[in-house]
Structures are given as structure tokens and as C-alpha cells.
N, C-alpha and C positions, 0 to 999 in steps of 0.2 A: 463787405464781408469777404473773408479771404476766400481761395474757391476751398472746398474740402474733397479730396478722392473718396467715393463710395465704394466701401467694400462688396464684394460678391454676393455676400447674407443679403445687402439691401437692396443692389441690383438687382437679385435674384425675386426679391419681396416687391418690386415696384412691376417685373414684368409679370408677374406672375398674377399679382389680387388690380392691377392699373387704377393705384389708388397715387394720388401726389405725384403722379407724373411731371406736370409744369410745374409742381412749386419744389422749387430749391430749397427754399429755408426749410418746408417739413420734411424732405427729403435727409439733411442734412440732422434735424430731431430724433427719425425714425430711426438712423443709424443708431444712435445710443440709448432710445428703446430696446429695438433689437439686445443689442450687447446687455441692457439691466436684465432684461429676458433668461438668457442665457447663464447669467450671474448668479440669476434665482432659481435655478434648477426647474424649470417650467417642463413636464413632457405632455406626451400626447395621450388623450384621454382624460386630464386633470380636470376637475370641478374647479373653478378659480372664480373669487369676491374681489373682488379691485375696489379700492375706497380710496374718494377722490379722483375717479377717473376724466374729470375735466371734458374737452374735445375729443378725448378716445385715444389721444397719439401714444400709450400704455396698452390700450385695449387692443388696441387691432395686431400689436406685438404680441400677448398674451394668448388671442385668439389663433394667431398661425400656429402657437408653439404646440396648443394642445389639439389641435387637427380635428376632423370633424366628429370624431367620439366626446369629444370634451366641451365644455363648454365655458359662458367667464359672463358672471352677471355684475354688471357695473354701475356704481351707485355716486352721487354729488351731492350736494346740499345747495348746488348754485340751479337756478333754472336755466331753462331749454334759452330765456332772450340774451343769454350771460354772454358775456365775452367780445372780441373783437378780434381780426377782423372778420375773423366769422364767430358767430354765437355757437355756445355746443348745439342748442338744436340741428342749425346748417351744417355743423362739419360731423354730429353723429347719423346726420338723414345720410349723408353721402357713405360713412362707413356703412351701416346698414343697406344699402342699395351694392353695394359689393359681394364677393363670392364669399365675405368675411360675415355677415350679417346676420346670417343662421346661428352662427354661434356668440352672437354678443348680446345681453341684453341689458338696454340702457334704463336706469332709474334717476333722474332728476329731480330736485327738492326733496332728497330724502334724505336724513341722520339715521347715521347707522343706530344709534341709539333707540328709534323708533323702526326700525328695519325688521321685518318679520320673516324668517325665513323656516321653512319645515326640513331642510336639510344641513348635514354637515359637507360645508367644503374643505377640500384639501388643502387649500393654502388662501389664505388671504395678501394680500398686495397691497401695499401702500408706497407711489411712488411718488416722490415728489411731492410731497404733498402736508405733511408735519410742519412745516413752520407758518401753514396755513390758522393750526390752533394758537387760539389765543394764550392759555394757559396749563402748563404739566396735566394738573387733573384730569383736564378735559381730553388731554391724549392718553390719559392710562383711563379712562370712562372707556373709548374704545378698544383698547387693548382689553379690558376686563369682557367686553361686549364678544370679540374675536375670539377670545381662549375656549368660549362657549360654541362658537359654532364654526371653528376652522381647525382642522390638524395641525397646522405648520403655517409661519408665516413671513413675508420676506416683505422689509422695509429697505428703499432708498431716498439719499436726500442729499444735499449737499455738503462739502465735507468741507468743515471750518478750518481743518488742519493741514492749509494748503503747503505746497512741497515748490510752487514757484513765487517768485518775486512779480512773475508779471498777474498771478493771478489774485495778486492783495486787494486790487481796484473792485474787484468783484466780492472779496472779504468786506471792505470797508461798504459797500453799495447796499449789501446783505443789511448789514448791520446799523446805516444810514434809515432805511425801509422800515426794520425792526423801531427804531428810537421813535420814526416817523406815525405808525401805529401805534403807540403807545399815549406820546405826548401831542398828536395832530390827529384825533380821531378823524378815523377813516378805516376803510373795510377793505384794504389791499392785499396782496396775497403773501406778503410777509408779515405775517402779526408778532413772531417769535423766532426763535434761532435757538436751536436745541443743537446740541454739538451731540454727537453720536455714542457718547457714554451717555449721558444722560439719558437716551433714546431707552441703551441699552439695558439701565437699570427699572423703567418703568415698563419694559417689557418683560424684565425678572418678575418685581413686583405683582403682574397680571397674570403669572402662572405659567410664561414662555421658559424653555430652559436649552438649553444647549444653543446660547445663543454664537453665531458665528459670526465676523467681520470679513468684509472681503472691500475691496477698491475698484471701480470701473475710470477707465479714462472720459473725460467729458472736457479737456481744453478747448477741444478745437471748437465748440456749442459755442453759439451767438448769442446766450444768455449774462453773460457776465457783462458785454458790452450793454444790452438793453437793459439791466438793472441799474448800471451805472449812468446811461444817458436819463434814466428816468429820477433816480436820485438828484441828479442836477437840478433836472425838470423843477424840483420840488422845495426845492434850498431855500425859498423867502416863505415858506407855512413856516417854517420853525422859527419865525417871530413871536408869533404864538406862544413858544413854549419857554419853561421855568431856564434864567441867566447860566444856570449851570447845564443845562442839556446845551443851548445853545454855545456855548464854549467847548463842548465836549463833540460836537456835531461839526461845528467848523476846522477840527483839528482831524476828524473823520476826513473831511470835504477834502484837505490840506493833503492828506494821504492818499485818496482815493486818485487827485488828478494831476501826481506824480508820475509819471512813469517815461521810460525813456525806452519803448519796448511796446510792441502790439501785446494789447491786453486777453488774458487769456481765461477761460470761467475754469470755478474750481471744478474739482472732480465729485463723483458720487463714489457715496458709500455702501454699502450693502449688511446689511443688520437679516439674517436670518436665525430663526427659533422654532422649536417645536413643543 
């Protein structure tokens, strides 16, 4: 992993809450937490819904921003044993045992769908987290669920519309994942690939309106390398599947591990509504 210089925001965020101090790689995450943060007009005081909060690595960005008035309740549909190499149970017990933990509160196995809440938040959040659904409906089922109990609401995710050559590998890896859920059932974290109009119109659709586009940088993120080592990983499942995906999957592969250039992940987008 190349080394990445931390900015002052995260320096400032690792001495201050002494959370990921030893680990590099979430250090180098938090960073562009932090900046989605930032993107999404997050202040202090806010009531904040996160969906999809995973490991918390959104949450605990969320939580600094709205300071100890605010709070940010956080909901998953994966359990507490999910994940590697820590399970979100183990990496949300350590946020909660932080000067952050008062204000986060974690829900696991929950759909939002069945989520019961007796207040309106101010913003709902969705980071990262949409190409998780399977199918459009199922992501305007939440957006419909949101429009009822959140003012405004800020979604990011990765942006298909990449601006470099080196960050195709991680286009094609995306898209490898996607074809892979579809025709190799399995339950990974790319089910779909929703390009950010489409995002945008089933956000119209649910009643969001003044929706905004903004771009955050995310190259220098060691994500596009690890979707594309895992995609590899994965190349002899798609035996399995129908003579034309596999043609159309090998010209993917053929694409993806081209490059003459350290490979670089795309960038995130930023879809805000109210």
C-alpha cells in the first residue's frame, strides 16, 4: 500500500478520540470518512440515522461532527458475528468504549423497513452502502421509508464515472462482483452497481427534491486494489454461469489486469436531498 500523508482533520481525530491509532489502513479510511462527512454538511447538534453503518468507520465520523448535543443512531441488517477481520460486534464494542460512544447507538439485524422510530431525524446517511441492494425497488422501499422520518438526506457511493485511466481496474472489479452476484449466487457486498443518476431519480421518485451532486476524492483508498485482488480471487465460479456472461466476464478480467500504472479506486459521489 503506498504510504498516504494524513491530513490535520485526521490527525487531529486520531489524537484526540485514540481510536486506530496502530492501524494504518483504518487510519487511511477514516480520512475519507472524515471528508464524506464534511461533503454532507453534518453540524453539531444534528439527530443523524446512518443506514448501513457496517463497522462504524461512517459513524464515528458522523459522531465527531455533531459534538456532544447530537447524536447518530446506527442501523445494519448484517449481525454483531459479520465481518472480518474484525466482526462489527468487535470494532463497534471498541467504538462505544471511546469518548465517541455516548453518542452512537448501534442496531444490528435491523431493516430499516422494520425500524421503528418515534422521532424525526435530520438527516439520514447512506454511505457506502447502495450497491449492497439487490434490486432498484428495494432501494426506493427505503428512500420511501426515509422521506417519512428524516428531513434531508445525504447519500455516497462510488462513482462509475471515473476521470482516470488508472482507476478502470476498479470499474471493471466493481462490475466483475456485480455479474458475480447475480449469476454465482452469493451474498457479497456488491449485489448491483447503480450509477448516480439512477440513484438520483429514485430519490426524486421517494419524495426527495433538491437533489445535489457533489464529488469527493477517494483515489488514494486501498479499496479498488482489494476489490480487484478479490475479483481475481474469484474468476473459476463463473464456470458456473450462462457461455455468454462468461465471454463477457473474461473481456472484464482482460480489462481489469491491464494496467501500466499503480492502480487507483474510483472516487465517491455525493447525492444530497431534502
Amino acid at each position: 500500500m503506498a504510504i498516504v500523508a494524513l491530513s490535520s482533520n485526521t490527525n487531529n481525530f486520531l489524537s484526540k478520540y485514540k481510536l486506530f491509532e496502530t492501524d494504518e489502513v483504518q487510519q487511511v479510511q477514516l480520512q475519507h470518512r472524515l471528508e464524506l462527512v464534511e461533503a454532507f454538511g453534518i453540524i453539531k447538534g444534528m439527530r443523524v440515522l446512518e443506514i448501513g453503518c457496517g463497522q462504524g468507520d461512517t459513524s464515528v465520523a458522523l459522531a465527531d461532527a455533531v459534538g456532544n448535543e447530537g447524536k447518530v443512531v446506527a442501523i445494519d441488517i448484517a449481525s454483531r458475528d459479520y465481518g472480518a477481520p474484525w466482526t462489527l460486534g468487535e470494532a463497534t464494542d471498541t467504538i462505544k468504549k471511546s469518548a465517541l460512544g455516548e453518542r452512537i447507538t448501534f442496531h444490528f439485524e435491523t431493516d430499516l423497513e422494520t425500524f421503528e422510530s418515534s422521532e424525526i431525524f435530520d438527516v439520514a446517511v447512506l454511505s457506502h452502502c447502495s450497491w449492497y441492494f439487490k434490486r432498484p425497488e428495494d432501494l426506493l422501499a427505503y428512500f420511501h421509508k426515509l422521506r417519512k422520518i428524516a428531513k434531508n438526506i445525504r447519500l455516497a457511493e462510488w462513482d462509475l464515472d471515473f476521470i482516470y485511466l488508472s482507476q478502470r481496474p476498479h470499474f471493471f472489479a466493481a462490475s466483475i462482483l456485480a455479474l458475480h452476484a447475480n449469476f454465482v449466487q452469493n451474498d457479497g457486498n456488491i449485489q448491483n452497481l447503480f450509477h448516480k443518476k439512477q440513484i438520483q431519480k429514485l430519490l426524486e421518485k421517494a419524495g426527495f427534491q433538491s437533489i445535489k451532486e457533489g464529488n469527493v476524492d477517494a483515489t488514494y483508498l486501498q479499496d479498488g486494489l482489494w476489490e480487484k485482488n478479490y475479483a481475481n480471487s474469484i474468476r473459476s465460479d463463473f464456470i458456473s454461469a450462462p457461455p455468454m456472461i462468461q465471454t463477457l466476464v473474461t473481456s472484464f478480467y482482460e480489462q481489469m489486469n491491464v494496467t501500466s500504472e499503480e492502480d487507483l479506486s474510483l472516487n465517491s459521489f455525493v447525492l444530497s436531498g431534502m
